[in-house]
C-alpha positions as CSV (number, residue, x, y, z in Angstrom):
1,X,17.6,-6.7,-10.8
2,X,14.1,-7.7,-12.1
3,X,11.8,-9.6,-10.1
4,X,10.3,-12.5,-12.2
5,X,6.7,-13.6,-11.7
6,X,5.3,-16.8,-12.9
7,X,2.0,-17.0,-14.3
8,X,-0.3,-19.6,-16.3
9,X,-1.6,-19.1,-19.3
10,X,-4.5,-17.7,-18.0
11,X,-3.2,-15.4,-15.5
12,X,-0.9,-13.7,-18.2
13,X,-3.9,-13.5,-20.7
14,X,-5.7,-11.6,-17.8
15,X,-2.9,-9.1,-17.1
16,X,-2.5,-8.2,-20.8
17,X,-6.2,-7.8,-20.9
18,X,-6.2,-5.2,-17.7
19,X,-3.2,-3.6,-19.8
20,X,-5.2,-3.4,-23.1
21,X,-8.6,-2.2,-20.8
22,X,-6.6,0.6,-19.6
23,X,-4.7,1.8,-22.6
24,X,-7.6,1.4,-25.1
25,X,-10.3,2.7,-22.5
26,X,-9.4,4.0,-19.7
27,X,-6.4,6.2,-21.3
28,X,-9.2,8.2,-23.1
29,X,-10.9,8.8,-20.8
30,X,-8.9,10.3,-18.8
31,X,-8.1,12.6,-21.2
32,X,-11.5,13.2,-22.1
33,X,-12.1,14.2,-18.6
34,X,-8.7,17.1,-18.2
35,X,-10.2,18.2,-21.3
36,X,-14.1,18.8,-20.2
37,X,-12.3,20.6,-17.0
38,X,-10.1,22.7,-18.7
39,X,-13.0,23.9,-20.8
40,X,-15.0,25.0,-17.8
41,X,-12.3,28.1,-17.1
42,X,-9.7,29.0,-14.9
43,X,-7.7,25.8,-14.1
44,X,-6.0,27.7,-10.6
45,X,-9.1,27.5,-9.2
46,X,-10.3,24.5,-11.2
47,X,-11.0,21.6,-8.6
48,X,-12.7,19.8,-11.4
49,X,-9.3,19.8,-13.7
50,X,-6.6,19.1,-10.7
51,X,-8.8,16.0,-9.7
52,X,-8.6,14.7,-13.3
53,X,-5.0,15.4,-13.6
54,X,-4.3,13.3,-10.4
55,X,-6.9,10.3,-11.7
56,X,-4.6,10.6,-15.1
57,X,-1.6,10.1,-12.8
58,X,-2.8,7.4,-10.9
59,X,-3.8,5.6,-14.1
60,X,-0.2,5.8,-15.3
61,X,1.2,4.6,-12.3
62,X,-0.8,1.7,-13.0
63,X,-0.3,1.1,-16.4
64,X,3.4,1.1,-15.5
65,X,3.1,-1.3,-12.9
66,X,1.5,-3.7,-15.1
67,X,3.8,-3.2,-18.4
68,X,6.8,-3.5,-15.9
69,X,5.0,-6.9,-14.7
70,X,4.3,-8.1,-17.9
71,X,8.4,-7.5,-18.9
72,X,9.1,-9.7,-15.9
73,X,6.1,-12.4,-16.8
74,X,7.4,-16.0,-17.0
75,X,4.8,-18.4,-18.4
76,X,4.9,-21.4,-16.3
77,X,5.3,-25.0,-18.8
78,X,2.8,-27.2,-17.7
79,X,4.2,-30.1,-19.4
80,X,7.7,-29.9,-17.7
81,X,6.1,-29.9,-14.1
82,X,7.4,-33.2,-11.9
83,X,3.5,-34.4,-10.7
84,X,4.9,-36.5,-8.5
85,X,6.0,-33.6,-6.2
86,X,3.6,-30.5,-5.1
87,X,4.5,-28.0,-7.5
88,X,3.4,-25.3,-9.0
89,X,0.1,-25.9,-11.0
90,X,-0.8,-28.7,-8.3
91,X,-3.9,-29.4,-7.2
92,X,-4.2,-30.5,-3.7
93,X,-6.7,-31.6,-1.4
94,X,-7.1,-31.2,2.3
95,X,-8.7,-32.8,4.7
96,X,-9.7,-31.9,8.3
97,X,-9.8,-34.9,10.6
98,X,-12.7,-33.9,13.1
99,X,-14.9,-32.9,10.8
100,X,-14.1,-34.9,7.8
101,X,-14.8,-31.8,5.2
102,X,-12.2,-31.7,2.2
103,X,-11.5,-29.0,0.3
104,X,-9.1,-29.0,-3.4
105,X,-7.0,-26.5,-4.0
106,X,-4.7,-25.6,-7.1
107,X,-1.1,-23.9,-6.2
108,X,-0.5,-21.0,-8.3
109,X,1.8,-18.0,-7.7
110,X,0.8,-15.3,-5.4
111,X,-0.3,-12.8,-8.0
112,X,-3.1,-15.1,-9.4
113,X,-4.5,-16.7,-6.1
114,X,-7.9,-15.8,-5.3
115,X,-8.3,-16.4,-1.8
116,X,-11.6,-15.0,-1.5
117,X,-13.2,-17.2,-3.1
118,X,-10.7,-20.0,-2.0
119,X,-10.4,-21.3,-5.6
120,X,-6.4,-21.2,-5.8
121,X,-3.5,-21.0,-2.9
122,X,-0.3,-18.9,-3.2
123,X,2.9,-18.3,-2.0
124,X,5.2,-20.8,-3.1
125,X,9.1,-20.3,-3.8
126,X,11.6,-22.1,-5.6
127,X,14.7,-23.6,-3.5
């Protein structure tokens, strides 16, 4: 069973473009760097070559991660959101009472919220 993400067009445009960084860049790299360690000798007693191997591995775990992301990807359609509900894509503002400071916040899904800077919320479900 695949588990489906929703994204905006944004979000989506920024995964393909860590998928395309890593491919196109990072990828060669990597290689780049077993190479330039295997040339230096001996690779049973090549510290140099086994931690590029495992950097190599770790880089396509992570590639796979975000191809199998992307094959899940669901654009969200802004223009067949209900705005007079708080949906996806909502923006919403909150107020505290005691000390009357507001703060806006748009709803996406939890794989593009950046709660650091406290730009976007997350975590919402569909029932």
């Amino acid at each position: 069973m695949s588990n489906v993400s929703y994204y905006t067009a944004d979000g989506l445009k920024k995964l393909r473009e860590e998928l395309n960084q890593l491919k196109d860049v990072e990828r060669p790299k990597a290689s780049q760097a077993i190479a330039e360690a295997r040339d230096k000798g001996d690779l049973s007693e090549n510290a140099e070559y086994d931690a590029a191997k495992e950097a190599q591995g770790l880089l396509e775990m992570k590639i796979a991660k975000l191809e199998a992301l992307l094959a899940n990807a669901r654009l969200i359609d802004e223009s067949q959101l209900d705005t007079s509900k708080v949906l996806v894509l909502s923006t919403v503002k909150i107020k505290n009472l005691s000390n009357n400071m507001q703060m806006t916040y748009t709803l996406v899904a939890e794989s593009e919220a950046d709660l650091k800077s406290g730009k976007n919320l997350c975590k919402f479900s569909y029932r």
